[in-house]
C-alpha positions in Angstrom: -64.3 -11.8 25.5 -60.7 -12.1 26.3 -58.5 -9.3 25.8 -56.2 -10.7 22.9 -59.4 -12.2 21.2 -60.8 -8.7 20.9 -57.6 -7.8 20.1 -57.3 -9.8 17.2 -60.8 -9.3 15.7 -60.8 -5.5 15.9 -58.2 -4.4 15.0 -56.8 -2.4 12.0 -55.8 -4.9 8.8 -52.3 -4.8 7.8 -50.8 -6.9 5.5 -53.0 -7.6 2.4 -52.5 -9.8 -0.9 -53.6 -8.7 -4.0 -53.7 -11.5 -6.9 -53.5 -9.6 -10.5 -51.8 -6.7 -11.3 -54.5 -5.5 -14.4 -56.6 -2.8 -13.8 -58.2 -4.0 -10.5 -55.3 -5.3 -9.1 -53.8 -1.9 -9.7 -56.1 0.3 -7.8 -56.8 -2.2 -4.9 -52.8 -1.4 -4.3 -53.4 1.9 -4.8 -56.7 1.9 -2.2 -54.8 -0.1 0.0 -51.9 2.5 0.2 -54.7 5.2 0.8 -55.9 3.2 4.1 -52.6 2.8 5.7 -51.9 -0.8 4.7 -49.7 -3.0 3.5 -50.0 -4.7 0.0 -48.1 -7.2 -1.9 -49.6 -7.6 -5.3 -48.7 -11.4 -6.6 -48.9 -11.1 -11.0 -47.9 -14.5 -12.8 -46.3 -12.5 -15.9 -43.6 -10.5 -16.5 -46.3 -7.4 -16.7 -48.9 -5.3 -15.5 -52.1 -4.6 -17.6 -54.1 -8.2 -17.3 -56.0 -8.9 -20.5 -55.0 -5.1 -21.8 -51.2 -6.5 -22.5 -51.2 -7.5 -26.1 -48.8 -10.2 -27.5 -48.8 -11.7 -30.6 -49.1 -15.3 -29.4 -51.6 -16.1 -27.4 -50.2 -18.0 -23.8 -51.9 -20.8 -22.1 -54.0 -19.7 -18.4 -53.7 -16.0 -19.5 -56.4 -13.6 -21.5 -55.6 -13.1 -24.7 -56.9 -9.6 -27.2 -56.6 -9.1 -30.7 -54.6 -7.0 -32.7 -57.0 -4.1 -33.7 -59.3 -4.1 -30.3 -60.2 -0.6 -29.0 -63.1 -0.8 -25.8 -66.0 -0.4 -26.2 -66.9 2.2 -23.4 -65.7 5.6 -23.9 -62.8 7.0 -21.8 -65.3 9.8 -20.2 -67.2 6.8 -18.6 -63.9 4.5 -17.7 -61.4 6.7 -16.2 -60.4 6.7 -12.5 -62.0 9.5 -10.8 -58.7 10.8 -9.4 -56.7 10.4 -12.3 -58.3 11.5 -15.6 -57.7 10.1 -18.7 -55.7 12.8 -20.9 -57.3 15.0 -23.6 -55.7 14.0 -26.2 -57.0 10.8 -26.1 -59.8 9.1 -28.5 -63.2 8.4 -27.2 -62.9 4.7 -27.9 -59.0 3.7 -27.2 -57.0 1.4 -28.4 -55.4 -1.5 -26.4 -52.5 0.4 -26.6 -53.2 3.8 -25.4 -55.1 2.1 -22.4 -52.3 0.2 -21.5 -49.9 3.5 -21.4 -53.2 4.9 -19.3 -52.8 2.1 -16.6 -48.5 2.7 -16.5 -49.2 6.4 -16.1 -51.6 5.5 -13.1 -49.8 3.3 -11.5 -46.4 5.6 -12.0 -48.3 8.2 -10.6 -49.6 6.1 -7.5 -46.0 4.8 -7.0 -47.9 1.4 -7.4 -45.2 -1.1 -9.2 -43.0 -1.3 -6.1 -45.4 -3.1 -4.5 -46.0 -5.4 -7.2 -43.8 -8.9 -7.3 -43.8 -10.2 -11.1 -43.8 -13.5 -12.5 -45.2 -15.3 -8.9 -48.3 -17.0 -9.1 -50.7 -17.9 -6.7 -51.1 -21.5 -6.1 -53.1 -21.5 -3.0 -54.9 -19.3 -0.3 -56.8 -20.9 2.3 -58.0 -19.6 5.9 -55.6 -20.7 8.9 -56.0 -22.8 11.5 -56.6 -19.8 13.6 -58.5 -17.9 11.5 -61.7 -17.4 13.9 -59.3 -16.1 16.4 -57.3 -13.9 14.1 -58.9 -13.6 10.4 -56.1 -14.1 8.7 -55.1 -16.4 5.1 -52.1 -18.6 4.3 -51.3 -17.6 0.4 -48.7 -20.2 -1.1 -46.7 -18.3 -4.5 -44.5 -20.0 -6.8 -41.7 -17.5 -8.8 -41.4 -18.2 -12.1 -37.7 -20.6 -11.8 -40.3 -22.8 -9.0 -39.8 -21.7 -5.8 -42.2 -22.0 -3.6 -43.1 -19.7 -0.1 -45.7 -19.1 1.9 -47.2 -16.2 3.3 -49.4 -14.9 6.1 -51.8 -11.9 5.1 -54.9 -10.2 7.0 -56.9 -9.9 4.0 -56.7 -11.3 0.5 -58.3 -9.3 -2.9 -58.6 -11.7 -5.9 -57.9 -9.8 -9.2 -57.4 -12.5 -11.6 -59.7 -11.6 -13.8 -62.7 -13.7 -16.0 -61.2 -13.7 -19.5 -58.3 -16.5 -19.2 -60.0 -19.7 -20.2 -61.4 -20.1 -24.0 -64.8 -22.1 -24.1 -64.7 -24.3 -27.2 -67.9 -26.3 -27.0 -67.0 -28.7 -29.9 -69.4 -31.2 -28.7 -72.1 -28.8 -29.8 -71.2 -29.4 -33.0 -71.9 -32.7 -34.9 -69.7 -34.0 -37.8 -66.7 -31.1 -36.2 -64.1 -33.9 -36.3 -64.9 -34.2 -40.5 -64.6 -30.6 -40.9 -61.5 -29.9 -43.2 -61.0 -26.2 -42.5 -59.7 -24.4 -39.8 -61.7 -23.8 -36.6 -60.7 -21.6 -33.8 -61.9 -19.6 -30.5 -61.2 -16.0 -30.3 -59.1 -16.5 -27.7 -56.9 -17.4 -30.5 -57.6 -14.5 -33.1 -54.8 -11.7 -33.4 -56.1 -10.7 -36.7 -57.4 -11.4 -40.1 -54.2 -13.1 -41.7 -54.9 -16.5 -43.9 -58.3 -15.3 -44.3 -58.3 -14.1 -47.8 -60.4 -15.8 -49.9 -61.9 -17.9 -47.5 -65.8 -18.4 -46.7 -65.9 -17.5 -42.5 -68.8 -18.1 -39.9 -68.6 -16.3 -37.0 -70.6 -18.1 -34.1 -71.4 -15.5 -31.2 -72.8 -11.8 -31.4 -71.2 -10.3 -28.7 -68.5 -7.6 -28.7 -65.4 -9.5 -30.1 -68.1 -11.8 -32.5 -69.3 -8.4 -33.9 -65.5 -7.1 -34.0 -64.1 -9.7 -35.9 -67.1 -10.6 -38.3 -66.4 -6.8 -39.2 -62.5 -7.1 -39.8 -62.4 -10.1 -41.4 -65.2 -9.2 -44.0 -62.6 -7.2 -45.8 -60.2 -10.0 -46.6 -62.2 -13.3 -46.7 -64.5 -14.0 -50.0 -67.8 -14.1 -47.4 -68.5 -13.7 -43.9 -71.5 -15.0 -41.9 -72.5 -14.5 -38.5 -74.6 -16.8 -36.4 -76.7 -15.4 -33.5 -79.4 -18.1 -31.6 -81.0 -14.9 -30.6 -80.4 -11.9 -31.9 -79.4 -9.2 -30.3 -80.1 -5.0 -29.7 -77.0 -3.7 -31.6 -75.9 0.0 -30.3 -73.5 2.1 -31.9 -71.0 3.8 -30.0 -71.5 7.4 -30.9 -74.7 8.7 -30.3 -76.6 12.3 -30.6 -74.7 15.2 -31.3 -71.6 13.1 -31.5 -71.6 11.8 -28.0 -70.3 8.3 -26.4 -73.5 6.3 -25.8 -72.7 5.7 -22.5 -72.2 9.5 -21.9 -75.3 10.2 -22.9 -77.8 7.8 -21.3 -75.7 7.3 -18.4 -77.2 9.8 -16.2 -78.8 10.7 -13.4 -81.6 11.8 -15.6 -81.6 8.8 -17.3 -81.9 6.6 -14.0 -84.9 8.8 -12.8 -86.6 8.1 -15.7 -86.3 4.1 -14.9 -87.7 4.7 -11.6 -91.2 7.0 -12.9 -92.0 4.9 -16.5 -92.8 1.3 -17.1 -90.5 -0.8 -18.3 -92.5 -1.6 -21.3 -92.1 2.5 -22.0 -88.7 2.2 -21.4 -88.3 -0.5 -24.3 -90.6 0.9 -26.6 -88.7 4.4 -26.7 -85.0 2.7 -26.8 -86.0 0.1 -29.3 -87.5 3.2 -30.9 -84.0 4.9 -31.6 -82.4 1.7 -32.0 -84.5 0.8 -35.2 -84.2 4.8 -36.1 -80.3 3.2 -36.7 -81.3 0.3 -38.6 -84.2 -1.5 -38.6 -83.2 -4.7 -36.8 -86.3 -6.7 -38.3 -85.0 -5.9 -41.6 -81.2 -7.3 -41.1 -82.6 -10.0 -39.4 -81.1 -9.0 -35.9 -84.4 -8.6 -33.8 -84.2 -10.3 -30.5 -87.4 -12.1 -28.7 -86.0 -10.1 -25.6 -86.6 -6.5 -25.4 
């Protein structure tokens, strides 16, 4: 192998493009910094935080939370390793506090200043001599149009999963009759003009579960349809615990290693049931 060849493949990456500024974006920055290399983080709005920065109307090609959304995995299990969550802090945060969390962090990692706001990414593509040299042409546009394009060593994609609302309207015969209001989650910001009003909520998942919940307590009924079912777990378990803390564990993945699986179910579903009997609420899943 020729000398600049070898050169080229084996050496140390440099320059490296990170699309997103949310939570992943922010610590591949911060990683990158560690190693000794060069990011430029490329975030189409005018923020960090991804789907965790709230606004009150939802914007097109962007993730989108409601109003009253805390996540739903405690801060014990979610924190960065090197830079703990503080004290003071609820199990279970709100949008809010976890967006201060991620402007501490990336304060504390001196992470913003590598971060170039309201530029999106409008292509990456290998180069022409990318078996010689490994490295990616990324094309940005700024916010007022203008265009540039940029050479990078490596490229980390964190644009997140959450942007594009899947309204299968076709699924639903006699839709284009219907005389009230229909909407995707990706829409809801909270339970306004729901008073009085008889609501389906189609999906059991965590925001189907969260907003069937909310807006029970202003519309006149609330229904929730599920094809399947599903193992509903609370969020606070023995002695007070996260659920995630508590069967998270070492112990815990041991045991999934020694028992059957069938054991397994039978002993979750067990304490699941002890909750409310899922059979009896008409929840109970064909799956275990």
């Amino acid at each position: 192998m020729h000398y600049y060849d070898y050169y080229y493949r084996f050496r140390m990456v440099q320059r490296v493009a990170v699309i997103g500024a949310g939570p992943s974006g922010l610590t591949s920055v911060k990683e990158c910094l560690d190693e000794g290399l060069e990011p430029t983080c490329f975030e189409s709005s005018d923020d960090m935080g991804g789907l965790w920065k709230f606004k009150e109307v939802s914007e097109p090609n962007r993730a989108s939370i409601y109003r009253s959304l805390t996540i739903n995995i405690s801060k014990e299990m979610m924190c960065f390793s090197d830079f703990p969550i503080p004290a003071d802090y609820p199990n279970y945060m709100h949008h809010s506090k976890i967006l201060h969390y991620f402007r501490m962090y990336a304060e504390h990692f001196k992470v913003l200043q590598h971060v170039r706001f309201q530029t999106s990414v409008k292509s990456v593509k290998q180069r022409p001599d990318f078996t010689r040299t490994g490295q990616w042409e990324v094309i940005t546009e700024t916010k007022d149009g203008q265009e540039e394009r940029h050479v990078f060593d490596a490229v980390i994609c964190c644009s997140g999963h959450y942007t594009y609302p899947n309204l299968p309207l076709k699924d639903f015969p006699g839709i284009e009759t219907f005389e009230g209001k229909y909407f995707h989650s990706w829409d809801y910001k909270g339970p306004e003009g729901m008073e009085g009003k008889r609501v389906v909520v189609i999906g059991i998942g965590n925001s189907g579960g969260d907003i069937a919940v909310e807006s029970s307590r202003f519309a006149e009924q609330v229904y929730m349809s599920t094809r399947r079912g599903a193992w509903v777990i609370r969020q606070v378990s023995d002695n007070g615990l996260p659920v995630d803390m508590k069967y998270n564990t070492r112990f815990v993945h041991i045991l999934f290693q020694l028992l059957p699986m069938s054991v397994l179910n039978w002993i979750g579903e067990g304490k699941l049931n002890a909750m409310y009997d899922h059979t009896m609420y008409a929840l109970k899943p064909k799956h275990r």
